[in-house]
N, C-alpha and C positions, 0 to 999 in steps of 0.2 A: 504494500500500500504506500503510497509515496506523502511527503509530508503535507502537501495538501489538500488528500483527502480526509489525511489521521487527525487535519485541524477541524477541517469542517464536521467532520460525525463526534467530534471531542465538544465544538462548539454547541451543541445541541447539550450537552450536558449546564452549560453555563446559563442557556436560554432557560433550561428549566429550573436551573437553581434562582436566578431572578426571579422566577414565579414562586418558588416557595416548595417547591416539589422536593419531597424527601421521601425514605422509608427506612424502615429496616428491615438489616441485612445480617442474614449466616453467614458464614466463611464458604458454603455453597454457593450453587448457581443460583439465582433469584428466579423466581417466576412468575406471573401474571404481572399486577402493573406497580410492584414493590419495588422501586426503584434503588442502584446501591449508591450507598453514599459515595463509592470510591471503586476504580475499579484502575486496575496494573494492564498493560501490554507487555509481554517484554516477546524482545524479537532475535532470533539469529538464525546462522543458518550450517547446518552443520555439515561434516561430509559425512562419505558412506559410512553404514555398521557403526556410527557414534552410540554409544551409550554415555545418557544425558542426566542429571539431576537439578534440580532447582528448587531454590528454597528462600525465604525471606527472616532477616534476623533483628531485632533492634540494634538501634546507636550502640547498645555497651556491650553486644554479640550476645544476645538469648535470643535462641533458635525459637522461632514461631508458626512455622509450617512448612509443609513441604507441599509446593505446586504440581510437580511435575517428576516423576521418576518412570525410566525407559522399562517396556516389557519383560527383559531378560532377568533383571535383577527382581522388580516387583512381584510381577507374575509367574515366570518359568525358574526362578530360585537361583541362578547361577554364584551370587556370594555364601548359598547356604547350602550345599548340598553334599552325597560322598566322593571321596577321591580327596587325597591330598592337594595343597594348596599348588604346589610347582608342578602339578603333572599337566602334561602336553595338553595342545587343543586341535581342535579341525570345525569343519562346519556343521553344525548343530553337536558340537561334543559333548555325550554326556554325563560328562563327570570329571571332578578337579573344585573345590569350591574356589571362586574368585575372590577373594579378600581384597585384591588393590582394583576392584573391578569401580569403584566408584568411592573410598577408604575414608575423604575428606568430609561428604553427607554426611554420611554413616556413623563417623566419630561426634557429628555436631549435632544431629541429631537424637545418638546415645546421651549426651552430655546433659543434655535438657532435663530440668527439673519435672522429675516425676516418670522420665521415660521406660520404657521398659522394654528389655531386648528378647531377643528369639531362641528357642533352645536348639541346639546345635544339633545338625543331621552328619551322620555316621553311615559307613557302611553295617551292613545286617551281620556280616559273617566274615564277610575278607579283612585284608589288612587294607589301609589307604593308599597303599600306592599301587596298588593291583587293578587291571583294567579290563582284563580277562574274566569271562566266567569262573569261577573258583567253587560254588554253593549254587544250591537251589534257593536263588534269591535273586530268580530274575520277572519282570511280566510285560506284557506287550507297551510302549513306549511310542503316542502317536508321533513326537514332536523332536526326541534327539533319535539320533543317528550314528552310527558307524561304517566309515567306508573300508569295504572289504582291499583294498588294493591301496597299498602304502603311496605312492604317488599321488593319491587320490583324497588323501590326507593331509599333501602339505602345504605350506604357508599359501605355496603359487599356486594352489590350484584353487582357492577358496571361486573363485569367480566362474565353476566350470565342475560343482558336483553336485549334487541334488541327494535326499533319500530315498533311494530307489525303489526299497523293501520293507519290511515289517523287524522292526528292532526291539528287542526287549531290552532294558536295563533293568539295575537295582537303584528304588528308590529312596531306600536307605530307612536308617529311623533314626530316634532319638538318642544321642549319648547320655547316660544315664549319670549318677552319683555314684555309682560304684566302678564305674567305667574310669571317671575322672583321676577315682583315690587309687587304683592300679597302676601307673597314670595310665590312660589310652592316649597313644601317640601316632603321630605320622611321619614317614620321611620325610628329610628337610639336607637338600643337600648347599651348605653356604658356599656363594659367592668365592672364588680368589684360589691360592694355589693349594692342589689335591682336593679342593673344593671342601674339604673340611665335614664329611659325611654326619648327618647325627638323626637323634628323632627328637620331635618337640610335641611337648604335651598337650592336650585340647582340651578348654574348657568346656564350662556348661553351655554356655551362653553364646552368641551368633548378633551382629549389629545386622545384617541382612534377614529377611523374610527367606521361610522355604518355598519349594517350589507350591504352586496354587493351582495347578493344569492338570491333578490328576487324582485320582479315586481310587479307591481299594477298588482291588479284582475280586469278580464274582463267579470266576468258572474254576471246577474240579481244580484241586491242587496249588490255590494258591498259597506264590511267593510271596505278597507283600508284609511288610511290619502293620500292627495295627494301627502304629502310630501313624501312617499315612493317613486316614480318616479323621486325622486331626488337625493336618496342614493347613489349612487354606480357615480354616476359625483360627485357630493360635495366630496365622498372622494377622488377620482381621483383629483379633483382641488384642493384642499390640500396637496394630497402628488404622484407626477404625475407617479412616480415610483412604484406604492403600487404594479400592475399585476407583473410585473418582480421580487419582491422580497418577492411575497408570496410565501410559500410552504406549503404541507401538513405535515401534522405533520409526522416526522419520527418514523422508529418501534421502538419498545423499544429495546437496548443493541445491536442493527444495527450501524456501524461504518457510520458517516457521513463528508464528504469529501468539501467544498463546497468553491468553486472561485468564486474569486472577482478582476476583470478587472480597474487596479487601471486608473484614470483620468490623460489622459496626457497631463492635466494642472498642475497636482502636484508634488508640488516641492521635491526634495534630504531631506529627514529629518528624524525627530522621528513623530512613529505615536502610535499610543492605539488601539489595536482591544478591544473589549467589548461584552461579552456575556452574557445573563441573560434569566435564565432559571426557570419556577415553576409549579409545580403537585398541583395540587386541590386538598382537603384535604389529604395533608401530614403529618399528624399526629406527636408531639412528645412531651416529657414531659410539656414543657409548650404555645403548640402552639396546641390544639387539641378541640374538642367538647363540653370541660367543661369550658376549658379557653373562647373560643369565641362557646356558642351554638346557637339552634337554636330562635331567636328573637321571644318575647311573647308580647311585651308592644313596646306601647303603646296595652291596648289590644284592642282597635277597628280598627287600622290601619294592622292588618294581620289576614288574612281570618285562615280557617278550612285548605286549600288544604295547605297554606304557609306555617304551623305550624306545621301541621301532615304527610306531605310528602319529599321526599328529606333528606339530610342528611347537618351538620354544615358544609361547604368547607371551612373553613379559617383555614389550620393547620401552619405550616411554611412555612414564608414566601417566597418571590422569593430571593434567590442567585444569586450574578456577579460575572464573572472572570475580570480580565483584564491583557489582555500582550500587554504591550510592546514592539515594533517591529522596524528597521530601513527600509530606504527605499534609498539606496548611488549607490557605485557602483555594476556594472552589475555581475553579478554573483547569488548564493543562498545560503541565512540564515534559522536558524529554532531556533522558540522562544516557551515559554512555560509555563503553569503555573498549578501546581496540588492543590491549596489551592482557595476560594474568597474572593475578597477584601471587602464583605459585603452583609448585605441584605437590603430589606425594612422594612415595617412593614405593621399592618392593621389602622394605624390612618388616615384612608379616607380623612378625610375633614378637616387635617391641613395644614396650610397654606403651609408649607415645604414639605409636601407628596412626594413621589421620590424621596427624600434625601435619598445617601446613609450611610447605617448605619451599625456599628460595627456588627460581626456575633452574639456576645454572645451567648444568650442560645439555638441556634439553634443547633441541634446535627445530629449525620446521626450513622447509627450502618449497614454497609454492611452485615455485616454476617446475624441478625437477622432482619435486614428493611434493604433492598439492597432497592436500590434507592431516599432514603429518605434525607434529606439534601443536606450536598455538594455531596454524591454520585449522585445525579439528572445528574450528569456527570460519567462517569463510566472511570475510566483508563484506561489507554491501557498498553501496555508492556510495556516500560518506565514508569509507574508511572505517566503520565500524562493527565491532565482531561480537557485542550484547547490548544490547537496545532494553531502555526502561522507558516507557512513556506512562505516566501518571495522567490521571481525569478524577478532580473533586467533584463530585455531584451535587454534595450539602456539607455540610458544618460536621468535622469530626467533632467527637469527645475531647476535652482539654485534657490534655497530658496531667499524670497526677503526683501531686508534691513529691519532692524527694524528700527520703526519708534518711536516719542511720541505719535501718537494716541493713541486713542482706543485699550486697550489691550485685551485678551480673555484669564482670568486667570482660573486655575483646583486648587481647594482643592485638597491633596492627595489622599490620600482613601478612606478620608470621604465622596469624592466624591460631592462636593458644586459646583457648577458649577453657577460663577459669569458671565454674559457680560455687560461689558463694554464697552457705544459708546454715541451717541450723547445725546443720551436721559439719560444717568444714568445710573445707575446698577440695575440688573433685575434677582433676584436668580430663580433657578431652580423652585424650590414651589412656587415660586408665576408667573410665566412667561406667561404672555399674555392671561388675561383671557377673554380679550377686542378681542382676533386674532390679526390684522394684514394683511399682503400683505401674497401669494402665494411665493413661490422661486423659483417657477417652475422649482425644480428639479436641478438649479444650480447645485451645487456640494452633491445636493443631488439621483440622479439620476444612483446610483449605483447598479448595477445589479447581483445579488448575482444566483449561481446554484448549489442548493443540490442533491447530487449524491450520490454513494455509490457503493460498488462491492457487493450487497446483490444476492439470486438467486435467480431469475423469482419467483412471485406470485402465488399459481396455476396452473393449468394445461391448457396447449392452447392446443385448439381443430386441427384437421390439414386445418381450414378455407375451407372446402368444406361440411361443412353441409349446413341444412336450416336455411337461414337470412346471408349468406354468403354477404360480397362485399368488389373488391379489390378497392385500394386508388388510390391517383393520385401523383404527387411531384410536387409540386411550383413554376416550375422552377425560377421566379424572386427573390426569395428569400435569404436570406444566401449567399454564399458565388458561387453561381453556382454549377451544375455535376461537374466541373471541378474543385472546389475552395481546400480548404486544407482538407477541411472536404467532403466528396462525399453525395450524396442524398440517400435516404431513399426505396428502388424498393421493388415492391409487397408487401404493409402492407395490409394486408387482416384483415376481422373482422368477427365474427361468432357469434351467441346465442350460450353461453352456452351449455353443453351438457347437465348439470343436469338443470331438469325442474325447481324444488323447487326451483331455483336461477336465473334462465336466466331471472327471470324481473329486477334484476338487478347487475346481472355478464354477461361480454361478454369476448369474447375471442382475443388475438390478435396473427399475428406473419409477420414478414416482412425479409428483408435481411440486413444482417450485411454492413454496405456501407465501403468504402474506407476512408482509413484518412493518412493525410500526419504523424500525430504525432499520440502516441498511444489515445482511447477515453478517455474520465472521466466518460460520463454518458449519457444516453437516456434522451431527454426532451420531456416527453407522457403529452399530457393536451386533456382534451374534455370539448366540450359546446354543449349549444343546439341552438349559435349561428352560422352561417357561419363562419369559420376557413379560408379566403382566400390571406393573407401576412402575412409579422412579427405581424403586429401591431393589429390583430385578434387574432394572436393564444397566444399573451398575454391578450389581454382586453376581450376575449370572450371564452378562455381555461382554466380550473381550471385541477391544475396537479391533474393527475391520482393515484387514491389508489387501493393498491389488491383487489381480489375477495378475504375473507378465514372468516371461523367461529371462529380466532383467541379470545382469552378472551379478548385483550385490543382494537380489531375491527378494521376496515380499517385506513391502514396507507401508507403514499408514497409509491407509487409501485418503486422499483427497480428494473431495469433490469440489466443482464451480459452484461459486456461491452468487455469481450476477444474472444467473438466469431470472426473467422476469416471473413474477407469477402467476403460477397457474401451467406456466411448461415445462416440458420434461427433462427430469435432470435423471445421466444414465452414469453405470459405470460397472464394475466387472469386481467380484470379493475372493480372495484365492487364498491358498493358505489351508486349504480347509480338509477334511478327512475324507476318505470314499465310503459311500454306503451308512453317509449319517444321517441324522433328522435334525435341524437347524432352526432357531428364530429368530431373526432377523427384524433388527429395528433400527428406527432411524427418527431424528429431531433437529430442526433448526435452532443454532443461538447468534445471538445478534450481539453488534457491536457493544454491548452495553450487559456482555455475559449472561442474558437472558435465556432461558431455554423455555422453548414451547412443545407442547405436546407430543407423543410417541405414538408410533406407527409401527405396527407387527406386522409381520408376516412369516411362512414357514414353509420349507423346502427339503427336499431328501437329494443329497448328494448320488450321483449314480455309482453303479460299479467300477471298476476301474478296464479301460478299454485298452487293451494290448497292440501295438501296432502290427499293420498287416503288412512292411514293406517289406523288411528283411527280419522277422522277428527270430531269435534263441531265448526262449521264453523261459527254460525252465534252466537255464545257465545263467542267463540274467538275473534269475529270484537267488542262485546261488552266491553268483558273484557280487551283486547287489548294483550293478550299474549295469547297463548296457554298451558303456565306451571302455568294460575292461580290456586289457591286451588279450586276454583268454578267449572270452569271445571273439575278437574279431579274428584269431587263427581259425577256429570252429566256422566263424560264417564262411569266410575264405575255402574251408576244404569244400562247404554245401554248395556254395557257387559257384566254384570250380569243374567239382568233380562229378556233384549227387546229381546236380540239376541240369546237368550235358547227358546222361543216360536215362531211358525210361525207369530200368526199377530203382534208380535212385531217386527218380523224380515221386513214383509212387511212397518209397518211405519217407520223402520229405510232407509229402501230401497227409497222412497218416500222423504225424508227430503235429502237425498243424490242429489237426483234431484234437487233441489229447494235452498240446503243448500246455495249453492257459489255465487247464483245472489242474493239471500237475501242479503251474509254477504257482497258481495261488496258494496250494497247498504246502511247499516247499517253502516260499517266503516267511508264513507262519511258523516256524519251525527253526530255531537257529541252526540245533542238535541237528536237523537233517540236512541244513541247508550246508553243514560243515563234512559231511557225511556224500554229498551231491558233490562238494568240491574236490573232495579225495578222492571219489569213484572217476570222476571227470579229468584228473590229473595227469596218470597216463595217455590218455586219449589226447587233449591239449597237447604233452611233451609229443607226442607224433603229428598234429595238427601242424606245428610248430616248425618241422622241421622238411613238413611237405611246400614244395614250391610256389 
């Protein structure tokens, strides 16, 4: 949005504050015609695979909420899950908990009076550095993945592997008290010469949520802990806000725009917005592969699969911005900041961890590594790489006397974040390792929405094909048909047109609704839970990603927000599972973080459709890609050899019959699917070696 549009829909704020217009306001979205007193933009624009946090803090650094925290971390658990801290990554890996995955939040957010942290997941039965089956403590896994084929694994390939097959992992459980006093440890191979092999003990506690994406298993024989049944409440009762303020990760060098509905309990003052962003192995002179590789030692404490697959993730670390912004009278500011005031580091399991720390030798080189350091924010026109634009709507609260209590002091940049109260002082690194009470979201229940002007995902079908169905609107919901914001009329939903995808792209398109103020952005979220109020289509909707065969992979779907109303706005939602049943909703909010009404609809994902060009279907489920080396010796000899002779042609013809219920059923199946690759071995080493 350029700054003279962001004056003119800010200016509408000032017209109404001359009139007298007020309301009150949650730290949520507002709805119907409850106007906020105060409402935040802040703006940047990140590159690809960024995991992002944002947060807002008072003048003397007491953490007050968190806006905005990316997918990975919130919802799919990656700072909290099993597998040691240093063990490898690849695309969708799953397992290693990331501790320096976002450190600075995390510590500042622990530190908060009254916060309370997450209990730490563990594997079931293995040791932590084992990556390998080892126990029956595995179950099917929609979302991470393992590539069967080591090149396929590493750093350079991230832009060019997909999850082919059906993956089981272990989703681990709780480390218990008894666990702790043993100690339970993991490998921890330090930094420098002979690398200095040791294990380090784990606590109770975890500053990251587990994963949220998954449920006990309910067929014969299950593996899961029962403490999985517990995941996704425990982190909700620790941080009650997590569904409202999770997003999917935004595209890479996509302008992202996102409100924040200030609390009108908060008072006229100085505030800190805070962003902290980091890329998994981001590479640079002394933050890369060689600096931190992949862990060898202790040697009995990491299997074959942790060693030889995946790639070192630890390049440089994550970067903060911080702006400074005011919050007085009614009217609108724009603040800004193109430098960070620091990073973290990888020292895990120091006491201090989260502390922030001078940038030194982290570097970013745009022209030759765009995206790499501080560029992890990309400038805009101005030169600027976090954008705070403030809009007073009405008269905050008077800031309230200083007292001698209990102060809540900020180190400057160095970022030390001391509290100060009854019990003592409590730094950042070391803050609550024991937990604590809940805050239940006090003034932490801030409601962040990322948006953007990007174009529709994809291509939407015109919702009259087959798997066709149109939505309904909420009427209770939001703000009414009537409120500021209008309802959402005819959201239709389709399969796919392309086969190869419709098990998991669908199509959408509905009508541009009415709004009193221009929009900001679509809020599209689906589950495979019932979508039936607000309070659903946050705790049981995960926002929507494109359908596209992009290299860095699905990422927040954006819709067009200037379609007039009344016409059709389309676009394509991917990401999704084959053979599920889906609800799908969607709501307008407007410039002024308003949200109106919801609109359901619901759809079944199809089968998954096996290509007819040159398929090896049941090699494919084996090897788990289609572009392994294995197979393309195997298609080579059929093309060569089978499909030039009649009865070769007829047993190729025959295995076409037979191929796609085999490889469905091999996919399923790790044990056989390993079992498929060793009977297949010989055959390849001869495939291999025919011309």
């Amino acid at each position: 949005m350029s700054s003279s549009q962001w004056r003119k829909w800010l200016g509408f704020g000032a017209v109404l504050a001359s009139l007298g217009v007020a309301g009150a306001l949650g730290a949520r979205r507002v709805h119907a015609d409850a106007m906020p007193a105060a409402v935040l933009e802040l703006k940047f624009t990140p590159t690809a695979r960024a995991q992002v946090a944002i947060w807002i803090e008072d003048q003397a650094g007491a953490y007050l909420a968190t806006v905005q925290l990316t997918e990975a971390v919130a919802f799919r658990g990656i700072g909290n899950r099993p597998g040691a801290s240093e063990m490898n990554s690849g695309y969708r890996w799953p397992y290693g908990r990331r501790e320096g995955v976002l450190p600075v939040w995390a510590a500042r957010r622990a530190a908060a009076p009254g916060a309370q942290l997450w209990k730490r997941v563990v594997f079931q039965s293995r040791i932590e550095g084992l990556a390998s089956r080892t126990a029956v403590d595995q179950s099917p896994d929609n979302y991470f993945c393992l590539s069967f084929t080591q090149d396929k694994s590493a750093r350079a390939a991230l832009d060019a592997v997909s999850c082919a097959s059906v993956f089981s992992s272990d989703k681990g459980r709780y480390i218990t008290a008894s666990d702790v006093a043993m100690p339970y440890v993991e490998p921890f191979e330090m930094v420098g010469a002979g690398h200095n092999p040791t294990e380090k003990p784990l606590s109770l506690y975890s500053r990251y949520p587990p994963r949220m994406d998954v449920s006990m298993c309910s067929s014969g024989g299950c593996a899961d802990s029962l403490d999985l049944a517990q995941f996704a409440a425990d982190a909700r009762s620790v941080m009650p806000e997590i569904d409202a303020i999770t997003v999917a990760t935004p595209p890479g060098d996509a302008p992202q725009s996102v409100l924040f509905t200030v609390p009108a309990t908060w008072p006229a003052g100085s505030y800190v917005a805070w962003l902290e962003v980091n890329v998994e192995g981001d590479y640079g002179a002394s933050w890369n592969a060689t600096s931190y590789p992949t862990p060898t030692t202790p040697a009995d404490d990491w299997d074959y699969w942790a060693k030889s697959f995946g790639y070192p993730y630890r390049g440089q670390p994550s970067v903060v911005f911080k702006v400074p912004f005011v919050l007085g009278d009614t009217g609108q500011n724009s603040y800004s900041r193109d430098t960070p005031v620091g990073r973290s580091s990888w020292d895990m399991f120091a006491a201090s961890y989260g502390t922030l720390e001078p940038m030194g030798d982290v570097v970013d080189d745009p022209q030759n590594a765009p995206g790499s350091g501080t560029d992890r924010l990309r400038r805009d026109a101005d030169g600027h790489r976090f954008v705070v634009n403030t809009q007073v709507l009405s008269q905050l609260p008077d800031p309230p006397p200083a007292t001698d209590g209990g102060q809540v002091m900020q180190g400057a940049d160095a970022g030390t974040s001391n509290v100060a109260g009854t019990g003592g002082t409590i730094s950042a690194g070391q803050a609550g390792e024991a937990g604590g009470q809940a805050h239940a979201g006090s003034s932490g229940d801030g409601s962040g929405a990322s948006g953007g002007r990007g174009a529709a995902s994809g291509t939407a079908g015109t919702g009259s094909g087959a798997g066709t169905t149109n939505g309904m609107v909420i009427e209770n919901s939001g703000g009414g048909v009537n409120g500021a914001v209008g309802a959402i009329y005819d959201l239709q939903l389709s399969n796919h047109q392309n086969e190869l995808r419709s098990h998991t792209w669908i199509n959408l398109r509905f009508r541009a609704p009415h709004s009193r103020w221009p929009l900001h952005r679509y809020e599209l979220r689906y589950g495979t839970d019932p979508i039936v109020d607000d309070a659903t289509f946050l705790r049981n909707g995960r926002q929507a990603k494109n359908a596209t065969d992009a290299t860095e992979g699905a990422t927040l779907l954006m819709l067009p927000t200037e379609v007039p109303a009344g016409q059709w706005v389309a676009g394509s939602v991917g990401d999704l599972v084959q053979q599920t049943h889906y609800y799908v909703a969607v709501r307008a909010i407007d410039k002024l973080n308003q949200a109106g009404p919801i609109s359901v609809a619901e759809i079944s994902t199809t089968p998954r459709h096996f290509a007819t060009v040159s398929p090896c279907f049941v090699a494919t489920a084996a090897y788990g890609t289609p572009l392994a080396s294995e197979i393309g010796a195997l298609r080579r000899v059929r093309d060569r050899y089978l499909s030039s002779e009649a009865p070769g042609r007829a047993l190729v013809h025959a295995y076409y019959a037979v191929g796609p219920t085999l490889a469905r059923f091999v996919a399923a199946h790790d044990t056989l699917r390993g079992l498929v690759r060793a009977a297949l071995s010989p055959v390849v080493a001869l495939a291999k070696r025919v011309p």
